[in-house]
N, CA, C and O atoms as a Tripos MOL2 file, in Angstrom:
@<TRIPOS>MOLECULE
protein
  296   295    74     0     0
PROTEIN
NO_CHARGES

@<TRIPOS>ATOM
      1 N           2.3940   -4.0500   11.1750 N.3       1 UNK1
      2 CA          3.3230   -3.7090   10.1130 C.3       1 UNK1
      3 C           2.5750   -2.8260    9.1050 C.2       1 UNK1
      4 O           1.3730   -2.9910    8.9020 O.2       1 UNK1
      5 N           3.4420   -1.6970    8.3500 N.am      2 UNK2
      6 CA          2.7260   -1.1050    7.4740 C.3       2 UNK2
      7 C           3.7880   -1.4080    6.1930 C.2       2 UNK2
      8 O           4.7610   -2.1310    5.9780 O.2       2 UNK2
      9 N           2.9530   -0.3620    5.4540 N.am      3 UNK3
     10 CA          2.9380   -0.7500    3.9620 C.3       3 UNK3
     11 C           3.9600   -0.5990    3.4080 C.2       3 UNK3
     12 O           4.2330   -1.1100    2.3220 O.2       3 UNK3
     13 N           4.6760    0.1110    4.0470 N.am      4 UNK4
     14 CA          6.1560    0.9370    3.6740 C.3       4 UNK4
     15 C           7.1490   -0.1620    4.3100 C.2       4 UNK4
     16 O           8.3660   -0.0220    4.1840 O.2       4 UNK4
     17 N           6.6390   -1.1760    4.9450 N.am      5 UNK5
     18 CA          7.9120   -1.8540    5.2980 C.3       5 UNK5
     19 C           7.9400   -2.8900    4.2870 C.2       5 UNK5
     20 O           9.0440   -3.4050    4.1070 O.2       5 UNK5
     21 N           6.8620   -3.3610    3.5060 N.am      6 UNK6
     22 CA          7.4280   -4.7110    2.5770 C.3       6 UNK6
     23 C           8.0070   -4.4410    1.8800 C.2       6 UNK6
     24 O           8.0110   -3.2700    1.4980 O.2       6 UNK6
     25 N           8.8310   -5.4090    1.3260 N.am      7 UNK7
     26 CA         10.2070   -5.1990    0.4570 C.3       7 UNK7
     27 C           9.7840   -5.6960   -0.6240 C.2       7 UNK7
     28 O           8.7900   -6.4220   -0.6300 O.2       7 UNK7
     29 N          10.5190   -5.3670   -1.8230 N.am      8 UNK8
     30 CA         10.5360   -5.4180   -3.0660 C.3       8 UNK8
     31 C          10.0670   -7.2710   -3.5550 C.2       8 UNK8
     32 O          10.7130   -8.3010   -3.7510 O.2       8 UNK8
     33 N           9.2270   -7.0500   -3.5710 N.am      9 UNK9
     34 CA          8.4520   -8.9040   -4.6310 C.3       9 UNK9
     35 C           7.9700   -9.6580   -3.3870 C.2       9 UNK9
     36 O           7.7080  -10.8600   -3.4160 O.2       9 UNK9
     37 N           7.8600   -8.8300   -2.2050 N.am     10 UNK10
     38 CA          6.7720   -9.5310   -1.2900 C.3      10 UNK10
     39 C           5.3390   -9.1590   -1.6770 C.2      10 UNK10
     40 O           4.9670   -8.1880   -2.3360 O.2      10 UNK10
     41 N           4.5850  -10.1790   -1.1030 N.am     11 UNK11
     42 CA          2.8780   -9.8790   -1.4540 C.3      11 UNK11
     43 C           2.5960   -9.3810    0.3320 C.2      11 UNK11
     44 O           3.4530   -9.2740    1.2100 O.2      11 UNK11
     45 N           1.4300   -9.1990    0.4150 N.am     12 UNK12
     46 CA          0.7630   -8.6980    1.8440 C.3      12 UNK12
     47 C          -0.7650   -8.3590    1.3820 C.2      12 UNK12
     48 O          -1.3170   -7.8730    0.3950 O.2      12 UNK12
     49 N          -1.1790   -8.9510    2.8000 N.am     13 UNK13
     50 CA         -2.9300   -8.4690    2.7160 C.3      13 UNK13
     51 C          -2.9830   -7.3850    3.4450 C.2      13 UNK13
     52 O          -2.2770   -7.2300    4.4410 O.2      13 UNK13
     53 N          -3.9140   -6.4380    2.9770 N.am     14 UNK14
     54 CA         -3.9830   -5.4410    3.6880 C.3      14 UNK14
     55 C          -5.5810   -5.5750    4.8310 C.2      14 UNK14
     56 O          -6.7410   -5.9340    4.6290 O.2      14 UNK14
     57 N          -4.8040   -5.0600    6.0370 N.am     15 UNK15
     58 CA         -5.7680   -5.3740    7.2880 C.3      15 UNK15
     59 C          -6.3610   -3.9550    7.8240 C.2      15 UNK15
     60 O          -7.4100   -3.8720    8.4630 O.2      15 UNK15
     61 N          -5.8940   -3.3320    7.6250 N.am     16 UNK16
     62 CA         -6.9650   -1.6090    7.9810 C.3      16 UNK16
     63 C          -6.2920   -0.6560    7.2720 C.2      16 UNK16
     64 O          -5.2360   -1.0320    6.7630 O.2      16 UNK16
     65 N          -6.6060    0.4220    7.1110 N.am     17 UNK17
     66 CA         -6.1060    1.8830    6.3570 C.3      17 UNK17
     67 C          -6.3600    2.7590    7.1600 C.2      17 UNK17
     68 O          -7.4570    3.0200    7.6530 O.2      17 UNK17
     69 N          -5.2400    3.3230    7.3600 N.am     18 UNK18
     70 CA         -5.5310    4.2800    8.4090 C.3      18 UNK18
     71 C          -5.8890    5.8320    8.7500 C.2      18 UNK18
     72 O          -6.0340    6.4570    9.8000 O.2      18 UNK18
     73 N          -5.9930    6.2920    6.8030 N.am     19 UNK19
     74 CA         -5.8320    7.4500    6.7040 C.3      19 UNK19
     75 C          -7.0690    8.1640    6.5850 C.2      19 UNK19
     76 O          -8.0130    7.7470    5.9150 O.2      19 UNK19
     77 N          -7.0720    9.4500    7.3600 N.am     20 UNK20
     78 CA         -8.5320   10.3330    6.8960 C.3      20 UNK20
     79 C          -8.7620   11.0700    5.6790 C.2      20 UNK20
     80 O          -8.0420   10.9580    4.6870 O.2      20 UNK20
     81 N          -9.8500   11.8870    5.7660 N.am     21 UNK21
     82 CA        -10.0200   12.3040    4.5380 C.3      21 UNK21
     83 C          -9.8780   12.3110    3.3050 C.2      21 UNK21
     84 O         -10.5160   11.4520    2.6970 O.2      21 UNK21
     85 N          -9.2060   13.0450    2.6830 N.am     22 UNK22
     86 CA         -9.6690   12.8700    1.2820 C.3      22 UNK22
     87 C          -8.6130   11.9440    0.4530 C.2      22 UNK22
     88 O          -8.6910   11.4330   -0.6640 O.2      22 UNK22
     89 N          -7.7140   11.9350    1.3350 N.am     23 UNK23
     90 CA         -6.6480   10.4660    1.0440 C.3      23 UNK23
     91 C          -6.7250    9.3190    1.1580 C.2      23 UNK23
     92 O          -6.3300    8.4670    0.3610 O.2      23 UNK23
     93 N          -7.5160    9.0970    2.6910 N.am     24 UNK24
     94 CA         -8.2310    8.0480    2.8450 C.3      24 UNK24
     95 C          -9.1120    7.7050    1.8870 C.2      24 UNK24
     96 O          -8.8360    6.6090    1.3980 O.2      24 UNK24
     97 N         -10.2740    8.3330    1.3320 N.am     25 UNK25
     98 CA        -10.7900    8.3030    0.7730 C.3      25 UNK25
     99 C         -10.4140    7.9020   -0.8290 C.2      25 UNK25
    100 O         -11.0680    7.1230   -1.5220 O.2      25 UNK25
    101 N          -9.4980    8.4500   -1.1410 N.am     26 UNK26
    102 CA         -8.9410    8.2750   -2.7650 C.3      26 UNK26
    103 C          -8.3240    6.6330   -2.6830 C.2      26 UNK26
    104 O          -8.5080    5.7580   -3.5300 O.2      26 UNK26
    105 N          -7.5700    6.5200   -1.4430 N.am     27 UNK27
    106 CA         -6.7790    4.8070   -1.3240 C.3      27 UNK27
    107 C          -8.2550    3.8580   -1.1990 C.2      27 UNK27
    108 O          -8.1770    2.6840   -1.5610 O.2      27 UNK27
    109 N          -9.4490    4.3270   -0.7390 N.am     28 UNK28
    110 CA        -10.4890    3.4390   -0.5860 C.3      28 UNK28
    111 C         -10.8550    3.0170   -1.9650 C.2      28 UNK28
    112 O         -10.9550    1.8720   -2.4070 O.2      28 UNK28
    113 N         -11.0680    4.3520   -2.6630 N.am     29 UNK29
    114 CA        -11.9870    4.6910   -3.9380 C.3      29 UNK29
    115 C         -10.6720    3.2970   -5.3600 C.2      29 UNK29
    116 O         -11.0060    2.7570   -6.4140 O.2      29 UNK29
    117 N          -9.5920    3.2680   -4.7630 N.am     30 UNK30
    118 CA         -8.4710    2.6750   -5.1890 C.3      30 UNK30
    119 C          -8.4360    0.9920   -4.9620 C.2      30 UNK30
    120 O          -8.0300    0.0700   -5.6690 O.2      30 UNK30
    121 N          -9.0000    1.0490   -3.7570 N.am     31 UNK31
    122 CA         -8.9700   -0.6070   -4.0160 C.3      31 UNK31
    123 C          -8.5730   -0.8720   -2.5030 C.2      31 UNK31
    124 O          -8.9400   -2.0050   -2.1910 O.2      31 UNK31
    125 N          -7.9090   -0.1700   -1.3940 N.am     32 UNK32
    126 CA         -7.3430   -0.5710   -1.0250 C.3      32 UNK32
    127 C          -8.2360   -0.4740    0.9060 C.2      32 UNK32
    128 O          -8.1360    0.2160    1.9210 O.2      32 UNK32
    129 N          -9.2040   -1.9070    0.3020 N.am     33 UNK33
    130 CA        -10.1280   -2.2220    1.5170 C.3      33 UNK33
    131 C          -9.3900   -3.8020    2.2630 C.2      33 UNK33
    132 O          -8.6580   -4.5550    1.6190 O.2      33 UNK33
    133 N          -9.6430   -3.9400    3.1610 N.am     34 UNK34
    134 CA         -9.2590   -4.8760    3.9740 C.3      34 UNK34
    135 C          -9.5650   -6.2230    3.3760 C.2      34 UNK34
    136 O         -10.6500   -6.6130    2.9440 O.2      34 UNK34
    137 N          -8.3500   -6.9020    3.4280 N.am     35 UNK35
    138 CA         -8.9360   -8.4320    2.7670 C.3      35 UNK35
    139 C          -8.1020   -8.2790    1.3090 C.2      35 UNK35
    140 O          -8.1470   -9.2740    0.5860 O.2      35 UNK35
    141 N          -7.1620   -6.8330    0.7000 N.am     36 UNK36
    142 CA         -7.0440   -6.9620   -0.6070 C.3      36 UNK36
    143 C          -5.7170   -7.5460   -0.4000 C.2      36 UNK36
    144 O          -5.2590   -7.5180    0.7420 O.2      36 UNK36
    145 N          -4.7830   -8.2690   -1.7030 N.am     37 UNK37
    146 CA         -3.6160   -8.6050   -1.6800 C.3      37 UNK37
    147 C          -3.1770   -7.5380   -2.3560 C.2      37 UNK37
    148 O          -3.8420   -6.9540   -3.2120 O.2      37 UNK37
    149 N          -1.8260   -7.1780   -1.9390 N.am     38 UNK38
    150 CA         -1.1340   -6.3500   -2.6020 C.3      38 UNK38
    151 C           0.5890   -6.6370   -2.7220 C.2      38 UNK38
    152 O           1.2150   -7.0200   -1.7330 O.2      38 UNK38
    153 N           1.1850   -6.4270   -3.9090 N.am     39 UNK39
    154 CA          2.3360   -7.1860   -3.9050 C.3      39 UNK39
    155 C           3.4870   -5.7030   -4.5900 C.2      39 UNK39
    156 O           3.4130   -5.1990   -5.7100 O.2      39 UNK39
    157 N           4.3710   -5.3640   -3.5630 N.am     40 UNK40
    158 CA          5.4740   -4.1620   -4.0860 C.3      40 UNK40
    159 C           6.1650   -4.6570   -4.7420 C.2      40 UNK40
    160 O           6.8420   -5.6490   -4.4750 O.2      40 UNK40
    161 N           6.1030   -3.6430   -6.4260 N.am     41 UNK41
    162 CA          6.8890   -4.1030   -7.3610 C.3      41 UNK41
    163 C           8.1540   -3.0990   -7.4430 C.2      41 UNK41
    164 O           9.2180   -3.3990   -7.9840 O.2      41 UNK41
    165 N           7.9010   -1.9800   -6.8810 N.am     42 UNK42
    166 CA          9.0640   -1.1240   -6.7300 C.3      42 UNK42
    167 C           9.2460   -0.4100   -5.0210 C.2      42 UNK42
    168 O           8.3180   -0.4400   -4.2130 O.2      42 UNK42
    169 N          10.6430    0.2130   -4.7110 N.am     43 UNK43
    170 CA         10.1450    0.4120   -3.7730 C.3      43 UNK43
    171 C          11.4780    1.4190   -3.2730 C.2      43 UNK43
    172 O          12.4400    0.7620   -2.8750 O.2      43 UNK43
    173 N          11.6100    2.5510   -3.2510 N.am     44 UNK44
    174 CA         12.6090    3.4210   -3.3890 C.3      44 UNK44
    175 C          12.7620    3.6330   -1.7210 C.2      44 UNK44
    176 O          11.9540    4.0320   -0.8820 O.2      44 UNK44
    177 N          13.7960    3.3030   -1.6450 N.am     45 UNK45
    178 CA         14.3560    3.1930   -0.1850 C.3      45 UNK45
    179 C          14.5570    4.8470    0.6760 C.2      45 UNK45
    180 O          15.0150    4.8800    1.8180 O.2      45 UNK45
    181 N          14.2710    5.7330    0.1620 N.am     46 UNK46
    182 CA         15.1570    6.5660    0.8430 C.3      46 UNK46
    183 C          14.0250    7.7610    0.2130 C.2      46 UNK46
    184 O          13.5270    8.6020    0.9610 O.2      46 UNK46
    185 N          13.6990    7.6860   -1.3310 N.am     47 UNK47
    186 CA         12.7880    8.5440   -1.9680 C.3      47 UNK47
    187 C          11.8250    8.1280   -2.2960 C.2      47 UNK47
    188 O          11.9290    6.9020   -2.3380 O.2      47 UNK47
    189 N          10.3390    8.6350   -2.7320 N.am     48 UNK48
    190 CA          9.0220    8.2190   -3.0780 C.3      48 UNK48
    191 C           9.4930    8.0140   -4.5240 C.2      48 UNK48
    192 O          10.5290    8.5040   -4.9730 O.2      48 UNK48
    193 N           8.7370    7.3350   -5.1300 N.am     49 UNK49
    194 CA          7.7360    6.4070   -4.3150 C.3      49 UNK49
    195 C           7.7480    4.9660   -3.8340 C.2      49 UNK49
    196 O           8.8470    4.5430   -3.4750 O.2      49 UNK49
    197 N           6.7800    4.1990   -3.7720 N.am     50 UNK50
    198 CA          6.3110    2.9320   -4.0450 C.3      50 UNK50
    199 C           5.7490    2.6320   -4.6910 C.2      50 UNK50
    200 O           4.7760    3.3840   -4.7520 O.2      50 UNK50
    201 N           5.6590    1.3220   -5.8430 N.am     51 UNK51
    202 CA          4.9100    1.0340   -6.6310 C.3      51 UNK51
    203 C           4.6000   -0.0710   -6.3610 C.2      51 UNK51
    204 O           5.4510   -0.9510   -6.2300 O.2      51 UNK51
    205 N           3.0810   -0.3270   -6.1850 N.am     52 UNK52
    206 CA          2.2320   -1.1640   -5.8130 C.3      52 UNK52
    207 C           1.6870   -1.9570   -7.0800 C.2      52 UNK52
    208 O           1.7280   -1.4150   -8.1850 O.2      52 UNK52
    209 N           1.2090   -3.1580   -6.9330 N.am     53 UNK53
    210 CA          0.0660   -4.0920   -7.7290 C.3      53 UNK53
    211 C          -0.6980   -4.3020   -7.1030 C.2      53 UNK53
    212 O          -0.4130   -5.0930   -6.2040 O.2      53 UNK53
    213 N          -1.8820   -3.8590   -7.1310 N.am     54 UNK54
    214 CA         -3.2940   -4.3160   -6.5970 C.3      54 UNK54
    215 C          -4.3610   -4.4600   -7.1710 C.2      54 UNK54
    216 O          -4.8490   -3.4120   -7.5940 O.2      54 UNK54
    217 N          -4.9580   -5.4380   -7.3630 N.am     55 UNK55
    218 CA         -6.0420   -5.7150   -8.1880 C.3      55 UNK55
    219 C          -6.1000   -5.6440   -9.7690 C.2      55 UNK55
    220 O          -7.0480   -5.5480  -10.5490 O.2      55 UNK55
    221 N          -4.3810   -5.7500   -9.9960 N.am     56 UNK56
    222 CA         -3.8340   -6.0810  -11.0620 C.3      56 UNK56
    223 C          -3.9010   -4.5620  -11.9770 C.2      56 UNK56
    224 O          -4.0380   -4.3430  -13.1810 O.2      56 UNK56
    225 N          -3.7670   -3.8460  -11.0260 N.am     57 UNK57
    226 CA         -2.9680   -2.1930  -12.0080 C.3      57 UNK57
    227 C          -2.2090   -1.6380  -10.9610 C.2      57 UNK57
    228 O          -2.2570   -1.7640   -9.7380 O.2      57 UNK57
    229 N          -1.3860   -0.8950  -11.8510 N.am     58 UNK58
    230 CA          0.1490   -0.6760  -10.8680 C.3      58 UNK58
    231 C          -0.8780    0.6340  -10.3530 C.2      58 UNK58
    232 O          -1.8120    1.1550  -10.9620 O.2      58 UNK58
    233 N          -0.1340    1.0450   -8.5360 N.am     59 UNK59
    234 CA         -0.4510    2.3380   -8.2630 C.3      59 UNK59
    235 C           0.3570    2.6220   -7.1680 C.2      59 UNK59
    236 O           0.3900    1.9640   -6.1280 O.2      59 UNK59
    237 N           1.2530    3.9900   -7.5210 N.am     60 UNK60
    238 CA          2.3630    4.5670   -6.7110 C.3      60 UNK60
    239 C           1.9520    5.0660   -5.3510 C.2      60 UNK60
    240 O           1.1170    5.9180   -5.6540 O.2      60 UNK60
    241 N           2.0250    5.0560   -4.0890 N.am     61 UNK61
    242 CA          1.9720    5.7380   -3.0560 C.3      61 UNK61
    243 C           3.3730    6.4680   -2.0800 C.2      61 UNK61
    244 O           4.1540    5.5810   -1.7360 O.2      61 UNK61
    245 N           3.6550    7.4250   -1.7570 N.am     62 UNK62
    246 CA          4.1520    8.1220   -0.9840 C.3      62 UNK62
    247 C           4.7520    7.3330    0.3810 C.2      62 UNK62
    248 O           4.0420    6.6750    1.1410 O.2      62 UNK62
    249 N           5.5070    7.4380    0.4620 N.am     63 UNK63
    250 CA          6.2490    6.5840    1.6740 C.3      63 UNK63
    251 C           4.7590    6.7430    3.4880 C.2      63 UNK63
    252 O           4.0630    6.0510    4.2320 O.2      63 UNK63
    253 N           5.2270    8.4030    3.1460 N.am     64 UNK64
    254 CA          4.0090    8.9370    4.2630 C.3      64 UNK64
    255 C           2.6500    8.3600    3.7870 C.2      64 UNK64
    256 O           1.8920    8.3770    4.7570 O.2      64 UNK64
    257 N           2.0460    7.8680    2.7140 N.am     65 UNK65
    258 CA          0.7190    7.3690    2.6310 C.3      65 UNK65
    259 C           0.6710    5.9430    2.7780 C.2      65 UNK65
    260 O          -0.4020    5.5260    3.2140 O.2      65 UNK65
    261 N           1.6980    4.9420    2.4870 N.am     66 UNK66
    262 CA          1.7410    3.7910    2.4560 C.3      66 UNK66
    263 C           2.2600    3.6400    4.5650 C.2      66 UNK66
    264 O           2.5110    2.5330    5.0420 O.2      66 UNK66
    265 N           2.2780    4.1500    4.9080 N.am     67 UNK67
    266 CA          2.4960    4.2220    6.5150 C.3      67 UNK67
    267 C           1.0840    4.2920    6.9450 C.2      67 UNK67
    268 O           0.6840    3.8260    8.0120 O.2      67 UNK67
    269 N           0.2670    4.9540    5.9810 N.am     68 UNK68
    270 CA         -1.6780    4.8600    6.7750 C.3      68 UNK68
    271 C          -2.2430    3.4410    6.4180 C.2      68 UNK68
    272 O          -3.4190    3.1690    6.6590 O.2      68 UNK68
    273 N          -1.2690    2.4200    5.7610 N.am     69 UNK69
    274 CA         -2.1450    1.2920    5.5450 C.3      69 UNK69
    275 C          -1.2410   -0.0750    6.5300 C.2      69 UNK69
    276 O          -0.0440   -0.3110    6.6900 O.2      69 UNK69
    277 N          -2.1630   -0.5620    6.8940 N.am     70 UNK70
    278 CA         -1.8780   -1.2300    8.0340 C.3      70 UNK70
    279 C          -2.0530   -2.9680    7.3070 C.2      70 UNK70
    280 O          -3.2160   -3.3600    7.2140 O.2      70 UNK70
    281 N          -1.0850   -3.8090    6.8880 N.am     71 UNK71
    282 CA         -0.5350   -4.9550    6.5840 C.3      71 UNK71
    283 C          -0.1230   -6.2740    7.0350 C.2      71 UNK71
    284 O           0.4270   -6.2530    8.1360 O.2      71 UNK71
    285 N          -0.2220   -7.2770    6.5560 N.am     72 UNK72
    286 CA          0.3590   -8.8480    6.9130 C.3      72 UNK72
    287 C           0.7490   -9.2070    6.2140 C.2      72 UNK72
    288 O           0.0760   -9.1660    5.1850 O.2      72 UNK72
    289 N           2.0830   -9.8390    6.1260 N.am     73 UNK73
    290 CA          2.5940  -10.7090    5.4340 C.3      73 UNK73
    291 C           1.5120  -11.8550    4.5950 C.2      73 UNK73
    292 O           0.4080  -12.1890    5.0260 O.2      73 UNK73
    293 N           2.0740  -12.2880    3.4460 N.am     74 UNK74
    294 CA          0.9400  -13.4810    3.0730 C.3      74 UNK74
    295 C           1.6650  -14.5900    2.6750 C.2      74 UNK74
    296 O           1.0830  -15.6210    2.3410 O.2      74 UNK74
@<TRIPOS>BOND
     1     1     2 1
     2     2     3 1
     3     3     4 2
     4     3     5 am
     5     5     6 1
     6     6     7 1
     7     7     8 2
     8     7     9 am
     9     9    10 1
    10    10    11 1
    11    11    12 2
    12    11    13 am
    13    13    14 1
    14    14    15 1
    15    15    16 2
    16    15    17 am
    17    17    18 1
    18    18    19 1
    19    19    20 2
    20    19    21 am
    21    21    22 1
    22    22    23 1
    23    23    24 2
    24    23    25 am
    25    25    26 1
    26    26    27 1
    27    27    28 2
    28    27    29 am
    29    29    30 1
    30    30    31 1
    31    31    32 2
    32    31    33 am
    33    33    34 1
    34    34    35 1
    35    35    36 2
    36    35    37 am
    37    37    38 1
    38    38    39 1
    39    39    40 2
    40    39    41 am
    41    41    42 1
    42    42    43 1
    43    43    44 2
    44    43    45 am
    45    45    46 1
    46    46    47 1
    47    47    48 2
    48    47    49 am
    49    49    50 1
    50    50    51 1
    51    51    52 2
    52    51    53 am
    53    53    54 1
    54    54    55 1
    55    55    56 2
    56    55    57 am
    57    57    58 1
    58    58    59 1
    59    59    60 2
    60    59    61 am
    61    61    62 1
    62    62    63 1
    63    63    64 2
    64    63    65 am
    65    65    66 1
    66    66    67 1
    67    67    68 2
    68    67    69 am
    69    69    70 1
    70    70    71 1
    71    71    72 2
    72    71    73 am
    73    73    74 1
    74    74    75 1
    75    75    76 2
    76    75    77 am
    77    77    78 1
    78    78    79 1
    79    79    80 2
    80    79    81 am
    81    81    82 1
    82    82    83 1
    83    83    84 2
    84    83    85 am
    85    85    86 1
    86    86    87 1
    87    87    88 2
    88    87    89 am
    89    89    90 1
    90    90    91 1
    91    91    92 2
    92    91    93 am
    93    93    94 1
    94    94    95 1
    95    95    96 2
    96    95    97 am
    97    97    98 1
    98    98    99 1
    99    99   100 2
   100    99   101 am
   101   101   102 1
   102   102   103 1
   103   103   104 2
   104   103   105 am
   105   105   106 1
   106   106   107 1
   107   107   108 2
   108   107   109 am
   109   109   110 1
   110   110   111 1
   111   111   112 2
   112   111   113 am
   113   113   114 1
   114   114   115 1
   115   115   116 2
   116   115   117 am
   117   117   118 1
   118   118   119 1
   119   119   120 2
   120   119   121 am
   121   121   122 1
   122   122   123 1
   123   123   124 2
   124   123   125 am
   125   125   126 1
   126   126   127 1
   127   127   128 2
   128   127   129 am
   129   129   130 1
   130   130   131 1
   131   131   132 2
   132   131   133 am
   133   133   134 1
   134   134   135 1
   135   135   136 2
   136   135   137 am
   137   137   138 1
   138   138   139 1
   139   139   140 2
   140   139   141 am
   141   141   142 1
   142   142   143 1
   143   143   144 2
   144   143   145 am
   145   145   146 1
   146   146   147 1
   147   147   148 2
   148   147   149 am
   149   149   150 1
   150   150   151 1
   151   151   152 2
   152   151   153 am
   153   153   154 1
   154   154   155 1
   155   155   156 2
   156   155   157 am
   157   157   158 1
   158   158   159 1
   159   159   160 2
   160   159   161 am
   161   161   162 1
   162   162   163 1
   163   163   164 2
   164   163   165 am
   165   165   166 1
   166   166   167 1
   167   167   168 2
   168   167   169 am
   169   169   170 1
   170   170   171 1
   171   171   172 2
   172   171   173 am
   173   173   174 1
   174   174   175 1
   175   175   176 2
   176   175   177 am
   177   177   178 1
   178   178   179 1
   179   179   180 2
   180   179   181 am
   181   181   182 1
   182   182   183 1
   183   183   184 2
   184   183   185 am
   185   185   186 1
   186   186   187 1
   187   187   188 2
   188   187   189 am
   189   189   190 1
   190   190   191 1
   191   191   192 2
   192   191   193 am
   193   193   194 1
   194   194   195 1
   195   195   196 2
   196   195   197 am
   197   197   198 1
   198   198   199 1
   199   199   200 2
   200   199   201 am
   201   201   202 1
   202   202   203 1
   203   203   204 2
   204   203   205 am
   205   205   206 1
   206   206   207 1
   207   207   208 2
   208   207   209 am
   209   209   210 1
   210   210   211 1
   211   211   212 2
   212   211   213 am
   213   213   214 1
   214   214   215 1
   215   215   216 2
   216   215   217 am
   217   217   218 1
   218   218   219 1
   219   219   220 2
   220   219   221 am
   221   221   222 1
   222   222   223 1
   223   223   224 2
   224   223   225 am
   225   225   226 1
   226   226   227 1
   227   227   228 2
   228   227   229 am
   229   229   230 1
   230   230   231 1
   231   231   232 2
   232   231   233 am
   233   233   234 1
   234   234   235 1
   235   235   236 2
   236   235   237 am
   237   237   238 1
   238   238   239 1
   239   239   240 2
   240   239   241 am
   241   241   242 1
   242   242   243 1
   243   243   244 2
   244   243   245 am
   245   245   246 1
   246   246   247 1
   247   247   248 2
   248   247   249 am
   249   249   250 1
   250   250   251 1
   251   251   252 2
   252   251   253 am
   253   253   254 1
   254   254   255 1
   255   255   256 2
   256   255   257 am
   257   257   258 1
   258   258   259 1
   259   259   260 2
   260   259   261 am
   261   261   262 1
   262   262   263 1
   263   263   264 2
   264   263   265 am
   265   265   266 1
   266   266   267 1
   267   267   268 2
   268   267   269 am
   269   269   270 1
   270   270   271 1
   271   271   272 2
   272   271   273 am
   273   273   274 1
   274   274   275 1
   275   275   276 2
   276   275   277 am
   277   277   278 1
   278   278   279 1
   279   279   280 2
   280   279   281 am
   281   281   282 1
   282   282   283 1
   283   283   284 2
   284   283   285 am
   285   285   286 1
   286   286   287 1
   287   287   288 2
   288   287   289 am
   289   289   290 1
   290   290   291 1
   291   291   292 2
   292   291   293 am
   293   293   294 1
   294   294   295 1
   295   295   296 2
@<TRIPOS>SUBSTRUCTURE
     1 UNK1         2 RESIDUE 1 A UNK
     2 UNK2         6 RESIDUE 1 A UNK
     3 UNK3        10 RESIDUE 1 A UNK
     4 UNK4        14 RESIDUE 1 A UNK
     5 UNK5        18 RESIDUE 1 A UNK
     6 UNK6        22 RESIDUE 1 A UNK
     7 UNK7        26 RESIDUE 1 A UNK
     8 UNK8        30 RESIDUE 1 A UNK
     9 UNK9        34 RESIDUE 1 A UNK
    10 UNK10       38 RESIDUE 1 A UNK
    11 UNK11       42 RESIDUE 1 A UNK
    12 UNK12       46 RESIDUE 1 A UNK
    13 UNK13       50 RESIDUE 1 A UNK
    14 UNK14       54 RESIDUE 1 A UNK
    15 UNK15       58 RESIDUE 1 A UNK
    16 UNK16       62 RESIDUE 1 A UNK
    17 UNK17       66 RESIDUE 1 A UNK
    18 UNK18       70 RESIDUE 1 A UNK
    19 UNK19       74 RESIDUE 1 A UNK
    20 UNK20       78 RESIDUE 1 A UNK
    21 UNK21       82 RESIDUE 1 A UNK
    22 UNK22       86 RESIDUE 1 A UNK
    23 UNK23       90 RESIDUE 1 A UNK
    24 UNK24       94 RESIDUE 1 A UNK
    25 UNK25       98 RESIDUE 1 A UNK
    26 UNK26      102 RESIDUE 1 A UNK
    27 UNK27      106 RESIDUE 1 A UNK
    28 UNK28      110 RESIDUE 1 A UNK
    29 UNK29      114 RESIDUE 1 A UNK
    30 UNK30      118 RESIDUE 1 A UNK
    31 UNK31      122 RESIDUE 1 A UNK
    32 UNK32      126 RESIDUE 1 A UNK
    33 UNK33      130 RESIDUE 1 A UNK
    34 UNK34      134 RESIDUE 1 A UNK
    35 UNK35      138 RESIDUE 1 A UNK
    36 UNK36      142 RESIDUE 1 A UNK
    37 UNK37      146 RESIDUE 1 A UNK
    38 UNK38      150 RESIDUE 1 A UNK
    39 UNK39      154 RESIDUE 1 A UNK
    40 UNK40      158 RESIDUE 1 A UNK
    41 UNK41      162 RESIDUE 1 A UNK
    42 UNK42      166 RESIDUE 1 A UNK
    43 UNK43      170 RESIDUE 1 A UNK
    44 UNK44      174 RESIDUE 1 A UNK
    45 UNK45      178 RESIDUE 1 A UNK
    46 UNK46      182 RESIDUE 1 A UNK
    47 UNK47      186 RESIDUE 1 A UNK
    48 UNK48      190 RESIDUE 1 A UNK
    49 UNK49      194 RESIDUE 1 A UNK
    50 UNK50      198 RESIDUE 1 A UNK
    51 UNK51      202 RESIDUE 1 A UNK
    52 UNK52      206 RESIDUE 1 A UNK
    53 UNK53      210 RESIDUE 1 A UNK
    54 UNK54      214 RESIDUE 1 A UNK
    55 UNK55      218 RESIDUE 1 A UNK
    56 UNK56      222 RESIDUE 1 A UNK
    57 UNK57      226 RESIDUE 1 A UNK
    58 UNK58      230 RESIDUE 1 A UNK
    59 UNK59      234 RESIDUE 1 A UNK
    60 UNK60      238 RESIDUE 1 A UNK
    61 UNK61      242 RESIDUE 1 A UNK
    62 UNK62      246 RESIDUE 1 A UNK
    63 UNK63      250 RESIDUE 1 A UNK
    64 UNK64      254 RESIDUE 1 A UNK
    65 UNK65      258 RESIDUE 1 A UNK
    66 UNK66      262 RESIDUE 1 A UNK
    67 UNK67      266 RESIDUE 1 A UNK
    68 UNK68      270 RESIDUE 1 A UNK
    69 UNK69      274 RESIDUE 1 A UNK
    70 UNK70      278 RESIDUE 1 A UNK
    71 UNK71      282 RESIDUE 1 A UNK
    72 UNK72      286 RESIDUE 1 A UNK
    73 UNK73      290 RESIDUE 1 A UNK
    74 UNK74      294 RESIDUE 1 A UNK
């Protein structure tokens, strides 16, 4: 499951990231390493973005970027 599928006031751990370069890199530099909880507080069905809580500061990702992070229910 990815990141773009949890719904609005679910939590999820995140289990790999899948993205290269310098995106990859910015979601790393962000928090978003394996083992983190992350819980969607917004989540625009149709348009970007998503708004994430992780590590207790909000941070928006792109429908297409939240698809490079790879998720579990918690």
């Amino acid at each position: 499951m990815t990141l773009d599928e949890i719904k609005l006031g679910e939590e999820c751990r995140i289990v790999r990231q899948n993205l290269g370069g310098a995106t990859g890199q910015r979601l790393m530099d962000m928090g978003f390493i394996p083992g983190t909880k992350v819980k969607v507080v917004r989540n625009a069905p149709l348009i970007d973005p998503v708004d994430l809580l992780i590590r207790g500061y909000h941070v928006s990702l792109r429908h297409h970027e939240a698809r490079g992070v790879e998720v579990e229910r918690t």
